[in-house]
PDB file with one MODEL, atoms N, CA, C and O in Angstrom:
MODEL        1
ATOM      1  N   UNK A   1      16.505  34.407 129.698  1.00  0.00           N
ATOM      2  CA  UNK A   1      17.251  34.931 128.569  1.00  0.00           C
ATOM      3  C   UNK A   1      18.044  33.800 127.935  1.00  0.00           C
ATOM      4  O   UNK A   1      18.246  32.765 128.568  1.00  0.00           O
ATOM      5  N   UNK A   2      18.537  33.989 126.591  1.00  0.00           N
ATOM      6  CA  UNK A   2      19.394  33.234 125.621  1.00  0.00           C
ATOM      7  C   UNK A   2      20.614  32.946 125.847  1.00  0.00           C
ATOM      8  O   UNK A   2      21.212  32.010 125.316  1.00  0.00           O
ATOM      9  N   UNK A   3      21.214  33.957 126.890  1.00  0.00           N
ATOM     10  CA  UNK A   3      22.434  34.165 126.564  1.00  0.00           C
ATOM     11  C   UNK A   3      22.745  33.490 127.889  1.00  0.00           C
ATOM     12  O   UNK A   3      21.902  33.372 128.778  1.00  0.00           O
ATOM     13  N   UNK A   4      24.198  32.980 127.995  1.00  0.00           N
ATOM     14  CA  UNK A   4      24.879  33.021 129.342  1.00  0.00           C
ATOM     15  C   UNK A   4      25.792  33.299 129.931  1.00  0.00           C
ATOM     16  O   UNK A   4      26.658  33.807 129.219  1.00  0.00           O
ATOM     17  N   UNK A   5      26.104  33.192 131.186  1.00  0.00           N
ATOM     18  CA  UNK A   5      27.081  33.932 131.845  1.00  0.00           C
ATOM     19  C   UNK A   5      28.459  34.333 130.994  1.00  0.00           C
ATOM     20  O   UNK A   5      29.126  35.336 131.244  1.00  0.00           O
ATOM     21  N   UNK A   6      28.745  33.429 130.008  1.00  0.00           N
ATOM     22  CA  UNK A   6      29.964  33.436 129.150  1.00  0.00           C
ATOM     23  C   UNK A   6      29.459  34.586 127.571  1.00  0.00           C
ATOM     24  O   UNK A   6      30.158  34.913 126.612  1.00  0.00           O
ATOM     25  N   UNK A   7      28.059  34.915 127.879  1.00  0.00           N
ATOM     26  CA  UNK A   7      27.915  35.927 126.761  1.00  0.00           C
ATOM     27  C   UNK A   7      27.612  35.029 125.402  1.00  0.00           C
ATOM     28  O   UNK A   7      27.427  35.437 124.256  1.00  0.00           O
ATOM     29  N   UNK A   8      27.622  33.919 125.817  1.00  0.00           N
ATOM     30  CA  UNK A   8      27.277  32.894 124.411  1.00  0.00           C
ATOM     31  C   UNK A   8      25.388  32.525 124.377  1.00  0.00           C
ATOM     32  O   UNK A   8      24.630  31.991 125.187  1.00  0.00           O
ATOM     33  N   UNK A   9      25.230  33.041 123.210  1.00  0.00           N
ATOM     34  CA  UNK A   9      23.847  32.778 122.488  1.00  0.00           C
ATOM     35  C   UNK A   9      23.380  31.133 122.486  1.00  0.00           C
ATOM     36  O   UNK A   9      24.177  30.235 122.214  1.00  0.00           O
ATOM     37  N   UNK A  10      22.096  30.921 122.801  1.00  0.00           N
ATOM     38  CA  UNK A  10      21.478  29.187 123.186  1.00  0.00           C
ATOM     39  C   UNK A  10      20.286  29.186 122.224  1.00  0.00           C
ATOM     40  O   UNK A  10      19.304  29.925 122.156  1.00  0.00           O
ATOM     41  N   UNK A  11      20.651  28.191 121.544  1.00  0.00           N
ATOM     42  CA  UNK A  11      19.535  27.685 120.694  1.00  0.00           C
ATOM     43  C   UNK A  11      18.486  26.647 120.960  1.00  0.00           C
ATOM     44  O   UNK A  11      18.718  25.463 120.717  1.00  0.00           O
ATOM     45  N   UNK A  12      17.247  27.082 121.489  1.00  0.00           N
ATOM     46  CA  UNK A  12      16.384  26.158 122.077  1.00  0.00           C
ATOM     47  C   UNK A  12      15.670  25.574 120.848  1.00  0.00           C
ATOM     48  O   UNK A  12      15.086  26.260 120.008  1.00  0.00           O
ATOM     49  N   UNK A  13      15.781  24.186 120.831  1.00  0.00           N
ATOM     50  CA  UNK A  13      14.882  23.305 119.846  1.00  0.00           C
ATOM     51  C   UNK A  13      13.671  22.509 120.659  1.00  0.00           C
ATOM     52  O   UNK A  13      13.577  22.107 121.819  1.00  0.00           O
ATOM     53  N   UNK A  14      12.972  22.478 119.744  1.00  0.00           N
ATOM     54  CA  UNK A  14      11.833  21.302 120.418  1.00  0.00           C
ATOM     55  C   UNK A  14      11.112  20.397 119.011  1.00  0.00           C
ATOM     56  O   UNK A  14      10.779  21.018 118.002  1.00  0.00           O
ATOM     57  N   UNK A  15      10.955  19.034 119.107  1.00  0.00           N
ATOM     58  CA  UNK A  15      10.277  18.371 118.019  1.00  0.00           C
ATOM     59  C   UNK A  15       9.474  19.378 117.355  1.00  0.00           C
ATOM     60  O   UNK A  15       9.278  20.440 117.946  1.00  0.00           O
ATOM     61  N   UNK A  16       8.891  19.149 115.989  1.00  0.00           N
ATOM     62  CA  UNK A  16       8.056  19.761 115.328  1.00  0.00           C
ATOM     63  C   UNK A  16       7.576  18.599 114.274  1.00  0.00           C
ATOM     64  O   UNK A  16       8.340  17.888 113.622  1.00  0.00           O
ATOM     65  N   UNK A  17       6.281  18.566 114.251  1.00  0.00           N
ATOM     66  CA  UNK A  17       5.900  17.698 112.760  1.00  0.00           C
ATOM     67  C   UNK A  17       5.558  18.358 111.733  1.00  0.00           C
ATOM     68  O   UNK A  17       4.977  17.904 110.747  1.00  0.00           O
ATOM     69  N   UNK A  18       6.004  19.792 111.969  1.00  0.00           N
ATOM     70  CA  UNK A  18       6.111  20.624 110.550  1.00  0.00           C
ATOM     71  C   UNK A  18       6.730  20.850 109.843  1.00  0.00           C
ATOM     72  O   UNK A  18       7.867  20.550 110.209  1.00  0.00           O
ATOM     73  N   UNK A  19       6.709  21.546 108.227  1.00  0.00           N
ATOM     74  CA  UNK A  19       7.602  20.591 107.367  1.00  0.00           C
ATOM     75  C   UNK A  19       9.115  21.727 107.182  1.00  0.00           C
ATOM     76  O   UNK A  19       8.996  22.882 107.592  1.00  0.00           O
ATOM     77  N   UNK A  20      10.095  21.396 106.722  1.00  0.00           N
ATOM     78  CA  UNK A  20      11.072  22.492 107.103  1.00  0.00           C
ATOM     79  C   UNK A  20      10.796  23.762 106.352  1.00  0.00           C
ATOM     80  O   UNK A  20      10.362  23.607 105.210  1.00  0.00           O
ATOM     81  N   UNK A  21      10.957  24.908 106.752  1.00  0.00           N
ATOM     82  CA  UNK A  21      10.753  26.528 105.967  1.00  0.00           C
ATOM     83  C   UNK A  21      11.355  26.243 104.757  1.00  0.00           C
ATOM     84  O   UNK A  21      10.925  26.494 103.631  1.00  0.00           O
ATOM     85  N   UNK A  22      12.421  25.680 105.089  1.00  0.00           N
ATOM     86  CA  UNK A  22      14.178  25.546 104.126  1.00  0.00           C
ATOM     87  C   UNK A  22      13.867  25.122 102.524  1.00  0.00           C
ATOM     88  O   UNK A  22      13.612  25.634 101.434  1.00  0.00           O
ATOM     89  N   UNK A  23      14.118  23.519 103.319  1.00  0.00           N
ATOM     90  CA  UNK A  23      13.506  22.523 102.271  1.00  0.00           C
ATOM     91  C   UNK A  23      12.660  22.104 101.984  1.00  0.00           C
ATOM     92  O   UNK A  23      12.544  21.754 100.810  1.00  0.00           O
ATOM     93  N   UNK A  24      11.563  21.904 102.952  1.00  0.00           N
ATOM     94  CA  UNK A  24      10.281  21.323 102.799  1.00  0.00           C
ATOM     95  C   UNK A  24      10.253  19.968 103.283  1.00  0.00           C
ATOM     96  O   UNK A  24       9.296  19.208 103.136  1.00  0.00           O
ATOM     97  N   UNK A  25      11.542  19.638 103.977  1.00  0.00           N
ATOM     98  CA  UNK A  25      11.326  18.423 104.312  1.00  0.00           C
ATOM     99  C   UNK A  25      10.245  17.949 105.231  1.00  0.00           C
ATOM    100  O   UNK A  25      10.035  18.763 106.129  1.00  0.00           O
ATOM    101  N   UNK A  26       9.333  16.647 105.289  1.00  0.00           N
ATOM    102  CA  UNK A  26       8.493  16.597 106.265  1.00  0.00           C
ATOM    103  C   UNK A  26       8.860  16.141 107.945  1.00  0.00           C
ATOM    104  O   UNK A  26       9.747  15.359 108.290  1.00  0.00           O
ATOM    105  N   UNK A  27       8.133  16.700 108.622  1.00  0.00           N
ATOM    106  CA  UNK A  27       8.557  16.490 109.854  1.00  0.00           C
ATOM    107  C   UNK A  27       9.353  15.041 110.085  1.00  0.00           C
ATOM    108  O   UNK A  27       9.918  14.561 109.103  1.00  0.00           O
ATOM    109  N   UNK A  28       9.401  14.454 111.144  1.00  0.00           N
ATOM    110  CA  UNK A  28       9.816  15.543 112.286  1.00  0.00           C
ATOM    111  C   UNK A  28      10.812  16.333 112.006  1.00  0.00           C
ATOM    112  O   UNK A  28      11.757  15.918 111.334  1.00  0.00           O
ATOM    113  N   UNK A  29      10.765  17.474 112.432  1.00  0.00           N
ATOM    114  CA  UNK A  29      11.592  18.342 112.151  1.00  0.00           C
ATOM    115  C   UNK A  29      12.251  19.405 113.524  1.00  0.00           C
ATOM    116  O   UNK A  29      11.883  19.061 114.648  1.00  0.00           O
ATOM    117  N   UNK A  30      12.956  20.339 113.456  1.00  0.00           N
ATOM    118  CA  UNK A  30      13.410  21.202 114.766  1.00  0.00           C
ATOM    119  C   UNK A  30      12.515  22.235 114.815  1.00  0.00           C
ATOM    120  O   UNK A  30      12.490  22.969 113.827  1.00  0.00           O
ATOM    121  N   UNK A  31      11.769  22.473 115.731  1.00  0.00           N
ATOM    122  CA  UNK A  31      10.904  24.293 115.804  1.00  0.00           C
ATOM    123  C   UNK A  31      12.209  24.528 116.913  1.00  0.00           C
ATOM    124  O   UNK A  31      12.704  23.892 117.843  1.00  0.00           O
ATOM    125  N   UNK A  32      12.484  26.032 116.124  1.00  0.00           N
ATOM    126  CA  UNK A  32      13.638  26.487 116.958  1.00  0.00           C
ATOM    127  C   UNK A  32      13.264  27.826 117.472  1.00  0.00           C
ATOM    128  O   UNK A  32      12.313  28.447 116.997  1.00  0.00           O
ATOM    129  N   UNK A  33      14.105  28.342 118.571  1.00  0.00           N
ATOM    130  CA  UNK A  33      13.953  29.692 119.165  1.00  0.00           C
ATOM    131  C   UNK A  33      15.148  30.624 119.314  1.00  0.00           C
ATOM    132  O   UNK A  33      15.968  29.878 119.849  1.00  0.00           O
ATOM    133  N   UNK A  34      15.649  31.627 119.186  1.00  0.00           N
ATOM    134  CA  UNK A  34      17.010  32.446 119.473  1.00  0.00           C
ATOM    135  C   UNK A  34      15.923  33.769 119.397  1.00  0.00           C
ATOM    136  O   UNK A  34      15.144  34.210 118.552  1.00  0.00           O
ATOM    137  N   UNK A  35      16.268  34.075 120.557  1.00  0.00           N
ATOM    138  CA  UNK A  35      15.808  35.496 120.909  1.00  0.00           C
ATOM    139  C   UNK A  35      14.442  35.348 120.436  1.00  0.00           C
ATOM    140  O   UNK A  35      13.807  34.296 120.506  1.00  0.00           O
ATOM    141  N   UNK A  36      13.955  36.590 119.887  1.00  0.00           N
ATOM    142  CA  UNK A  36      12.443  36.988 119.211  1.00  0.00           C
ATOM    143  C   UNK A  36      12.246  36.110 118.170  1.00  0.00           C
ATOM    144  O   UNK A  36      11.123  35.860 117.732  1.00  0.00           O
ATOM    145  N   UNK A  37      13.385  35.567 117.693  1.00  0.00           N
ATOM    146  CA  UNK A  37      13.452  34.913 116.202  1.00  0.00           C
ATOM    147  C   UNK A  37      13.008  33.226 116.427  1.00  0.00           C
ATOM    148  O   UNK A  37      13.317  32.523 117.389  1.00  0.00           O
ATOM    149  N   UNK A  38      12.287  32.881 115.365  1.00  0.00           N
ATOM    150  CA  UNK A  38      11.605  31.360 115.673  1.00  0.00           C
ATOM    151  C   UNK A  38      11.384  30.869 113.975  1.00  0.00           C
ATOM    152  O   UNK A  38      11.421  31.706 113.073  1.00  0.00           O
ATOM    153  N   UNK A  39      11.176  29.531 113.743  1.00  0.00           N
ATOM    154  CA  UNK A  39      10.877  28.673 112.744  1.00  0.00           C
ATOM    155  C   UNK A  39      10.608  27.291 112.885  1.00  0.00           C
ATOM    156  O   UNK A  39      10.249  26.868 113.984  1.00  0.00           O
ATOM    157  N   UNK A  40      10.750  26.448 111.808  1.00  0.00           N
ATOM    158  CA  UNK A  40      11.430  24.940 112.027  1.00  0.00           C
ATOM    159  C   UNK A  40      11.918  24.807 110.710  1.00  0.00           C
ATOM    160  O   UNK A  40      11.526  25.295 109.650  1.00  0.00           O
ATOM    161  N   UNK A  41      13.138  23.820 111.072  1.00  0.00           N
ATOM    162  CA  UNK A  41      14.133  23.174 110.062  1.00  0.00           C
ATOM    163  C   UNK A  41      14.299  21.895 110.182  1.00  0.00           C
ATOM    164  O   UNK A  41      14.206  21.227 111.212  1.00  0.00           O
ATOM    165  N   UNK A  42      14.545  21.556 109.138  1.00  0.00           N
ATOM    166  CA  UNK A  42      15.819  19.915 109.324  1.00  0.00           C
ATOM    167  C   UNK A  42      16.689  19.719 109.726  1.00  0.00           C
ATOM    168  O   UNK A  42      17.489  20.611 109.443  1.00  0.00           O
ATOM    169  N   UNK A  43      17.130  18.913 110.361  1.00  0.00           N
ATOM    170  CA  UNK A  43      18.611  18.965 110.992  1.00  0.00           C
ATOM    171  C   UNK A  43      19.285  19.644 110.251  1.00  0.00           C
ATOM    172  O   UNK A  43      19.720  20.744 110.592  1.00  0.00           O
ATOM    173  N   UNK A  44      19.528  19.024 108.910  1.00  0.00           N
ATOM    174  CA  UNK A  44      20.600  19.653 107.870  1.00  0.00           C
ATOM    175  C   UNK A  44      20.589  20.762 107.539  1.00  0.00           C
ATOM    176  O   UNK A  44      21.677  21.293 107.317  1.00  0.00           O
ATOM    177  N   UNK A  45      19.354  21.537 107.380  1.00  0.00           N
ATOM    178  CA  UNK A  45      19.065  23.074 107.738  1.00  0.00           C
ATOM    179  C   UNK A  45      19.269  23.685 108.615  1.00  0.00           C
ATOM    180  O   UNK A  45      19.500  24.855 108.311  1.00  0.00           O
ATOM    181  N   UNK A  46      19.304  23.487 109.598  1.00  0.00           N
ATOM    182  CA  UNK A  46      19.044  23.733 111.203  1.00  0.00           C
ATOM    183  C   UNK A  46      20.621  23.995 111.103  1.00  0.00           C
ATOM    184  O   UNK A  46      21.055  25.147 111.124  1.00  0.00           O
ATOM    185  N   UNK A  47      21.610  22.682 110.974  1.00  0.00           N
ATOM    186  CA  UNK A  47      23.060  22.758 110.867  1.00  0.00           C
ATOM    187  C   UNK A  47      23.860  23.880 110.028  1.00  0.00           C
ATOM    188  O   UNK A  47      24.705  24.673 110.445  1.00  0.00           O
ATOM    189  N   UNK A  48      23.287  23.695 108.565  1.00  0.00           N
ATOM    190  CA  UNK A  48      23.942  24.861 107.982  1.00  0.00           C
ATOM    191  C   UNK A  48      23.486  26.212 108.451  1.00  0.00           C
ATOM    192  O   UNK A  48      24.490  26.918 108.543  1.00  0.00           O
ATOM    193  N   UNK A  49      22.556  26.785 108.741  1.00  0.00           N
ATOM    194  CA  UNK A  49      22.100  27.598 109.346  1.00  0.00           C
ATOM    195  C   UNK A  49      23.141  28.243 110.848  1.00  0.00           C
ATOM    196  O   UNK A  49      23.533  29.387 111.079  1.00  0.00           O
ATOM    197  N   UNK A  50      23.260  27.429 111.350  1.00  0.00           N
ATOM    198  CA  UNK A  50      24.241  27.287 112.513  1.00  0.00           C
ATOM    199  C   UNK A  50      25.599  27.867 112.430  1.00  0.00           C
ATOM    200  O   UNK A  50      26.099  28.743 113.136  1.00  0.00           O
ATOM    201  N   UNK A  51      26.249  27.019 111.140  1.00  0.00           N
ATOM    202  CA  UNK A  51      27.403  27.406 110.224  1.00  0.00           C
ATOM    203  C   UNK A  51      27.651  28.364 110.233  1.00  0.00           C
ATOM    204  O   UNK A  51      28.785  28.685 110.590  1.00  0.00           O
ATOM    205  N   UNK A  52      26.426  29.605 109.723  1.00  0.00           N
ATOM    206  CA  UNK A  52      26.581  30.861 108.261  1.00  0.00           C
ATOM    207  C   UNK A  52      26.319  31.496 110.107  1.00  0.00           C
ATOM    208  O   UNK A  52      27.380  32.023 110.441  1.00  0.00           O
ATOM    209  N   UNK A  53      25.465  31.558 111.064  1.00  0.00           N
ATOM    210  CA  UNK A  53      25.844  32.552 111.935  1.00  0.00           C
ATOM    211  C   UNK A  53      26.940  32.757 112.538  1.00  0.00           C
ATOM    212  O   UNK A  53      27.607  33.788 112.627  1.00  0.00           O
ATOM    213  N   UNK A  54      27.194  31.197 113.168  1.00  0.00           N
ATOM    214  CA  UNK A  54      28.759  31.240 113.483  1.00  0.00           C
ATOM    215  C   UNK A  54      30.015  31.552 112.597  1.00  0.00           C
ATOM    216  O   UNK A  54      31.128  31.769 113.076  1.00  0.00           O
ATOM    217  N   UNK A  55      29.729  31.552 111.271  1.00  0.00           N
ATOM    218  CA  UNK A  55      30.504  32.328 110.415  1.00  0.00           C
ATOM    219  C   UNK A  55      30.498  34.014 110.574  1.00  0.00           C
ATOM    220  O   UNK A  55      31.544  34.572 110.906  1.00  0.00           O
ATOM    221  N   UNK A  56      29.593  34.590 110.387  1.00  0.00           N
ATOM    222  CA  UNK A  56      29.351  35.786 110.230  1.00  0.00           C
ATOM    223  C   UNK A  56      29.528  36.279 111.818  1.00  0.00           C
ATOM    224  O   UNK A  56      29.652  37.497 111.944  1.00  0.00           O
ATOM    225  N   UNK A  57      29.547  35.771 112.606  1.00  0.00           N
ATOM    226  CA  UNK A  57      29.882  36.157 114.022  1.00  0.00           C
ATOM    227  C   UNK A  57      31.591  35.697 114.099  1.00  0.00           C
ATOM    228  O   UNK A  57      31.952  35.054 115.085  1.00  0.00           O
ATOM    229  N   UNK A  58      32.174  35.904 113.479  1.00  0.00           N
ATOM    230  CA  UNK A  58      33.347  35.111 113.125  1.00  0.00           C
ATOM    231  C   UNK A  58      34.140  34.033 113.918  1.00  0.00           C
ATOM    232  O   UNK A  58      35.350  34.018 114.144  1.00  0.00           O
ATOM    233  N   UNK A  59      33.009  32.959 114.362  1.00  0.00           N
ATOM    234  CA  UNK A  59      33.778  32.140 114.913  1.00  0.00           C
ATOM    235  C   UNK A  59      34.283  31.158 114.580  1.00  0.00           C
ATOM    236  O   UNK A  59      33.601  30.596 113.723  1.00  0.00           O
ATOM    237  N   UNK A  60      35.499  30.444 114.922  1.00  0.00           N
ATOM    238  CA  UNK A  60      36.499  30.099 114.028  1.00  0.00           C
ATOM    239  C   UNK A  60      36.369  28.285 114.514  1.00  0.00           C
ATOM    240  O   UNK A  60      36.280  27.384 113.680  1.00  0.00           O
ATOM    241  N   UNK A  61      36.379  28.149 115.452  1.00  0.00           N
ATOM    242  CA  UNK A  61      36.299  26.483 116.033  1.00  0.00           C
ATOM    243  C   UNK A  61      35.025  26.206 115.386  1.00  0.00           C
ATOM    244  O   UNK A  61      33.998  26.831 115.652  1.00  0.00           O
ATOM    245  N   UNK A  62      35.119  25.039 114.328  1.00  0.00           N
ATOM    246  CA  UNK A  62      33.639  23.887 114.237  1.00  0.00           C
ATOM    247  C   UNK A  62      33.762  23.008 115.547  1.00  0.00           C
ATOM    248  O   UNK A  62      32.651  22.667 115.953  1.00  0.00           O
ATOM    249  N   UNK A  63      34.485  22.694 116.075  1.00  0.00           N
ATOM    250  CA  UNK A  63      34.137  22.143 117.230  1.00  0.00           C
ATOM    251  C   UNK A  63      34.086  22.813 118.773  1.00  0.00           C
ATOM    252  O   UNK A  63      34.731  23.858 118.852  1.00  0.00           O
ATOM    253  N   UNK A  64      33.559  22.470 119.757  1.00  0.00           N
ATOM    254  CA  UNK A  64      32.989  23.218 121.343  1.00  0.00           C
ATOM    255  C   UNK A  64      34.393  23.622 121.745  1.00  0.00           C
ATOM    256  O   UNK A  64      35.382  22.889 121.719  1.00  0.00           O
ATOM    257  N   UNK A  65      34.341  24.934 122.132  1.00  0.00           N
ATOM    258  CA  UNK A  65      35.403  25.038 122.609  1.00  0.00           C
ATOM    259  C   UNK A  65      36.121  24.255 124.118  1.00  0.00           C
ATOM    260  O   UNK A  65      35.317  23.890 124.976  1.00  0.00           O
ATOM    261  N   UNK A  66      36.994  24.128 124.262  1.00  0.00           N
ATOM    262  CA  UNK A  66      38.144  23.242 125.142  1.00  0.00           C
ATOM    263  C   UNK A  66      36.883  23.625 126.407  1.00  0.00           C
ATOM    264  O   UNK A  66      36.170  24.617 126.557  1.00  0.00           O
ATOM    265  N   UNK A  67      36.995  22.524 127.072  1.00  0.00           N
ATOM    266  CA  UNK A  67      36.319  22.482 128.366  1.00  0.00           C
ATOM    267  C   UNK A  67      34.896  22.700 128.406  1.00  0.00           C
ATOM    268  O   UNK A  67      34.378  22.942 129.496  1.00  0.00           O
ATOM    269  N   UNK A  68      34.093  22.640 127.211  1.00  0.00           N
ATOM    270  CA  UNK A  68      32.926  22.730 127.041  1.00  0.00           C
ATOM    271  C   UNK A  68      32.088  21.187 127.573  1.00  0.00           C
ATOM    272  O   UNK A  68      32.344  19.985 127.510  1.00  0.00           O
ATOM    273  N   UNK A  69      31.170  21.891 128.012  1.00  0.00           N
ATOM    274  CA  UNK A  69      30.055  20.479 128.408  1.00  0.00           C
ATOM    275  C   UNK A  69      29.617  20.320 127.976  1.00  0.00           C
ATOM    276  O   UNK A  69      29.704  21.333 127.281  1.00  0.00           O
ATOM    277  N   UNK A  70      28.560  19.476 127.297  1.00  0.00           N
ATOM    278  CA  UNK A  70      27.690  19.075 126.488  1.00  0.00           C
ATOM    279  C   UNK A  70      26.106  19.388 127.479  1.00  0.00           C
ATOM    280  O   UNK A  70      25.856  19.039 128.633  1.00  0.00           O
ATOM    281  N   UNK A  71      25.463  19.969 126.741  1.00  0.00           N
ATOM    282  CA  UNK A  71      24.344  20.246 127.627  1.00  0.00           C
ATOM    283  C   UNK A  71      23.139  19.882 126.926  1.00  0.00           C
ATOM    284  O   UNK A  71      23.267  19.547 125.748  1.00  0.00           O
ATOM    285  N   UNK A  72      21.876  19.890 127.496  1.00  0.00           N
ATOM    286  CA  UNK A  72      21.032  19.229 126.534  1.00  0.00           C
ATOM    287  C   UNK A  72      20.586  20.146 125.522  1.00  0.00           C
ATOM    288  O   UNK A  72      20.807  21.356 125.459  1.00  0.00           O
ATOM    289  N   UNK A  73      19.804  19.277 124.585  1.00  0.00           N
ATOM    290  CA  UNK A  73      19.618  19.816 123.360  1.00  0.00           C
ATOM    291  C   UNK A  73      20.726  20.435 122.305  1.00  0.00           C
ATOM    292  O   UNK A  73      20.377  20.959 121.246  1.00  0.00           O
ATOM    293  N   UNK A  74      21.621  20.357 122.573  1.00  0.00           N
ATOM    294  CA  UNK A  74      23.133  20.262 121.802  1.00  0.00           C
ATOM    295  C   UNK A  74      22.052  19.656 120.295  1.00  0.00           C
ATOM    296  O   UNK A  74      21.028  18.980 120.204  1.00  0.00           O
ATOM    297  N   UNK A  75      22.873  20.269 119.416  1.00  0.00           N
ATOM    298  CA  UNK A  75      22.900  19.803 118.168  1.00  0.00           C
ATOM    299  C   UNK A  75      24.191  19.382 117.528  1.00  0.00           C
ATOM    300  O   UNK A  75      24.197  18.954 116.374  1.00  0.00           O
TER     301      UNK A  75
ENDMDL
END
């Protein structure tokens, strides 16, 4: 599953040489996964994208919250 013990949602990326949904930028690009839901983006897509959920989920820190680890695939 996506989620973890803390109830927080994980965004699995993996390279892609396909071009972004977004912009069209050409690879390499992110093929991403959250739940059932999948695509690929550009970083910069990928990022704002990131933004507008964590907005609408109203979370308020742009940065990891206090005592957070950095784990792989971090964006």
């Amino acid at each position: 599953m996506d989620i973890d013990e803390l109830g927080r949602l994980h965004l699995k990326t993996q390279p892609s040489m396909l071009a972004c949904e977004e912009c069209g930028r050409p690879g390499p690009n992110k093929a991403w996964q959250l739940l059932d839901e999948n695509g690929v983006l550009c970083t910069r897509c990928l990022s704002e994208w990131i933004a507008e959920v964590n907005e609408m989920l109203g979370a308020k820190e742009s940065n990891p919250a206090r005592g957070y680890e950095a784990q792989p695939g971090d964006i």
